[in-house]
C-alpha positions in Angstrom: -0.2 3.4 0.0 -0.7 6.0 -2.9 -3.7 5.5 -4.6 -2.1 5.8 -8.3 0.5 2.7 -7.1 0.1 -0.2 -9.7 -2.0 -2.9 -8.1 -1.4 -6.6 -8.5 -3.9 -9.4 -7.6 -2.2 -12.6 -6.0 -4.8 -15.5 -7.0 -2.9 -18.5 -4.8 -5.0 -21.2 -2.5 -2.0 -21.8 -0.2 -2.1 -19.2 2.3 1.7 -18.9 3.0 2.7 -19.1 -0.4 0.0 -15.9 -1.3 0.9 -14.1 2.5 4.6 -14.0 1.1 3.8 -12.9 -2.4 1.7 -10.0 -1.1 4.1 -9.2 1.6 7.2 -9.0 -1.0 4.9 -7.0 -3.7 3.8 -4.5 -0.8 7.4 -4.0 0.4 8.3 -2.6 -3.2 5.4 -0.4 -3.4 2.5 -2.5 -5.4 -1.8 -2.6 -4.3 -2.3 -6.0 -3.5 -5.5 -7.5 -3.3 -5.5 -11.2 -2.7 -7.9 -13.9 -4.1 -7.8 -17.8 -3.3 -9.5 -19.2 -5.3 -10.8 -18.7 -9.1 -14.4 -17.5 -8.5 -13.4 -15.4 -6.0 -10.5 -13.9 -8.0 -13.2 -13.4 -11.0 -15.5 -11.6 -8.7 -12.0 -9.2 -7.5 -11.4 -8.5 -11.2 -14.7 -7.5 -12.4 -15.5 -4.9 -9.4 -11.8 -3.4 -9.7 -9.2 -4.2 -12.8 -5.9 -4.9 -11.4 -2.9 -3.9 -13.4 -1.4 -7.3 -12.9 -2.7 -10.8 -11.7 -0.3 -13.6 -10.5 -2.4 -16.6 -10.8 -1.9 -19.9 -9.6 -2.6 -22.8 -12.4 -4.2 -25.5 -9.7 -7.3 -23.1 -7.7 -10.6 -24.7 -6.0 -13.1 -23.9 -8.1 -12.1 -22.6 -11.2 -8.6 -23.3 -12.5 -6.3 -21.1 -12.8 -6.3 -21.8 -16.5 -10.0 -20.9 -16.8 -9.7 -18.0 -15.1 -7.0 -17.1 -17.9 -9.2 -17.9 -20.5 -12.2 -16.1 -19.4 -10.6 -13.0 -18.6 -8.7 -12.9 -21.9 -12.0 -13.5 -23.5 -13.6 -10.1 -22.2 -12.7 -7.0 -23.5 -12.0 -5.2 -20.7 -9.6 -7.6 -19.2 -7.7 -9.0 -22.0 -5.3 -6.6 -21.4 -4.3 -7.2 -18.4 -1.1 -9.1 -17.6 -1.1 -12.6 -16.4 1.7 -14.2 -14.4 0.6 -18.0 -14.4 2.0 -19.6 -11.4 2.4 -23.8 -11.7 4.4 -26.7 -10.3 4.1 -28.1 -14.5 7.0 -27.5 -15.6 6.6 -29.6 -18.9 6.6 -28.0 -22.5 3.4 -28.5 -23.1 1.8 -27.3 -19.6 4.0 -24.0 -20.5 2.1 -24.1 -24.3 -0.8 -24.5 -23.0 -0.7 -21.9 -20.7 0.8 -19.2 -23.3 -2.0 -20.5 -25.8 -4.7 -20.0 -23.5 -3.6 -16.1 -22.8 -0.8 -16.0 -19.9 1.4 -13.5 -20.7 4.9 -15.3 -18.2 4.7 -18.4 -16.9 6.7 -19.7 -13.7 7.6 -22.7 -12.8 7.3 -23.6 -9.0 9.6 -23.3 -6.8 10.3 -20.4 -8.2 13.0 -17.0 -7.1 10.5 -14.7 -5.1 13.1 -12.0 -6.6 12.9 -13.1 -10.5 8.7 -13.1 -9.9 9.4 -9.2 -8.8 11.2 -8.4 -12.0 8.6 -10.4 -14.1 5.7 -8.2 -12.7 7.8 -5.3 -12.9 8.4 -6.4 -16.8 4.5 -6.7 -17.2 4.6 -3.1 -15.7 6.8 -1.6 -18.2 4.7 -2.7 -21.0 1.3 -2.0 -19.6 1.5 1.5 -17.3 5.2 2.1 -18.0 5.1 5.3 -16.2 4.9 3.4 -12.9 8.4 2.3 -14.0 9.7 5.6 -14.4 9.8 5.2 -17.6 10.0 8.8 -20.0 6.4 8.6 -21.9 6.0 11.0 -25.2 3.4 11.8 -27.7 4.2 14.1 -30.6 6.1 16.9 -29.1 4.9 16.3 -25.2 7.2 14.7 -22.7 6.5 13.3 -19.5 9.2 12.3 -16.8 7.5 10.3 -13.9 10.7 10.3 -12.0 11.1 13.9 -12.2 6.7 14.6 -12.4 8.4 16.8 -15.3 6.2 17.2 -18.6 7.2 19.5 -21.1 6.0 20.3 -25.0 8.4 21.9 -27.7 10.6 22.0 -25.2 9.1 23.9 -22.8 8.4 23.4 -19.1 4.5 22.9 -18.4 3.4 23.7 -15.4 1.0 21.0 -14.3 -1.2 20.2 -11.0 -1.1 16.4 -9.5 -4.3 15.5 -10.6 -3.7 17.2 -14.1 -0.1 15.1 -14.2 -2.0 12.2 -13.3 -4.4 12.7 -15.9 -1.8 13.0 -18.4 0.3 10.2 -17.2 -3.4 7.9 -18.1 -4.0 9.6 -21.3 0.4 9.3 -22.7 0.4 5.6 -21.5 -2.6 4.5 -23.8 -2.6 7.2 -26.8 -5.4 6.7 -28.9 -7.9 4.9 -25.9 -11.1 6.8 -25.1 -11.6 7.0 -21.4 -14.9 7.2 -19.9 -15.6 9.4 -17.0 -15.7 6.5 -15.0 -12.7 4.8 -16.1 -10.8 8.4 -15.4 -11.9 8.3 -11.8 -11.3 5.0 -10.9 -7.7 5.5 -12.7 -6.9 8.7 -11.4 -8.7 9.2 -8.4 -9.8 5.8 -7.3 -12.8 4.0 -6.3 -12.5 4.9 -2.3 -13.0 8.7 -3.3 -16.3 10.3 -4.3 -16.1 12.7 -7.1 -18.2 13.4 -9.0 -17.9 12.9 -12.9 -18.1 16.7 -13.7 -15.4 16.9 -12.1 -13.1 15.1 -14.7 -14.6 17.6 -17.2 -13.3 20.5 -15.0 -9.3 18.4 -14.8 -9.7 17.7 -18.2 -10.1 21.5 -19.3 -6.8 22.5 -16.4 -5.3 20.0 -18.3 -6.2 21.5 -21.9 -5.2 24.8 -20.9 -1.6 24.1 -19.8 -0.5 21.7 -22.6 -1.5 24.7 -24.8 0.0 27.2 -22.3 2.3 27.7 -25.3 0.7 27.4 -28.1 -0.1 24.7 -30.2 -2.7 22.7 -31.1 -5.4 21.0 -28.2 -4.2 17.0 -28.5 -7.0 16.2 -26.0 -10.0 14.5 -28.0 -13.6 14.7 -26.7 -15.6 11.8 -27.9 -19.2 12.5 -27.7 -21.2 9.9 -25.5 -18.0 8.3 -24.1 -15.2 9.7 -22.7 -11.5 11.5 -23.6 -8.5 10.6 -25.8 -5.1 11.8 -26.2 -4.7 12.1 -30.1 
């Protein structure tokens, strides 16, 4: 599985119903990590962000609800999307859950199907590049279907990690990145590199996008990290 794949954590206590998500979300290209119960799917989420969490309303431990709450709370998880799975299918359950953070809600038994084009959905808003969705910033274009970028019109010629860097820095515009935050995004956390190394991409990535002139869009921010813009 490619590293850069969007990753989606399943936070289910009934082992077929997860085993069947995370097959299904696997089969279409997704990370999966899978959690099954609350603490445990806190835990997952604070030692590596998903881009999506399908979570279960009724969990041992910790709700599914409190989980919500907690993680919209912080942040660095507030922004991630949150698929609240639940057998409630009253109004106010489905308030309650929007109020409390949940970005979807879905009423068990649900279409395994219409739960793949609700994360998908989350997807487009959250890394839409994933999606293969056209990403642009002033006059620089990215195709991820194509792994095409171009600025005034002209063809850039980039190298994967620089695309990949690019991809992180057009789908948030305006975010500083740490070094950290770069690595874990772009090269993951099962790879050792070291942070100077970002430094080194980061300048590649300078050079290209003002291969034909222009003025440098990347921002250095002193003591934390790069921005696009």
């Amino acid at each position: 599985m490619d590293r850069n794949s969007p990753s989606v954590l399943v936070v289910e206590d009934e082992p077929a119903q997860r085993e069947i998500l995370a097959y299904n979300l696997e089969a279409q290209g997704f990370r999966v990590a899978q959690a099954d119960d609350g603490e445990e799917a806190l835990l997952m989420v604070a030692e590596d962000t998903p881009d999506v969490i399908v979570l279960d309303w009724m969990l041992p431990s910790v709700s599914g609800i409190e989980v919500c709450r907690r993680l919209k709370s912080r942040a660095e998880t507030k922004g991630v999307p949150i698929i609240m799975l639940s057998a409630r299918s009253e109004e106010v359950d489905l308030v309650r859950g929007l109020e409390t953070g949940a970005d979807d809600y879905v009423v068990k038994p649900y279409s395994v199907a219409e739960l793949m084009a609700r994360v998908r959905t989350q997807l487009r808003r959250t890394r839409p590049a994933s999606q293969g969705e056209l990403l642009e910033y002033e006059d620089i274009t990215l195709d991820a279907t194509t792994h095409r970028v171009h600025r005034g019109g002209q063809l850039l010629k980039l190298g994967p990690t620089e695309f990949r860097l690019l991809t992180t820095f057009l789908e948030k515009p305006g975010r500083v990145w740490s070094r950290e935050q770069l690595l874990d995004r772009v090269w993951g956390r099962d790879i050792y590199v070291d942070t100077r190394t970002v430094d080194v991409h980061v300048g590649r990535l300078r050079k290209a996008l003002c291969a034909h002139g222009g003025e440098d869009p990347l921002r250095t921010v002193r003591g934390a990290g790069y921005a696009l813009g």
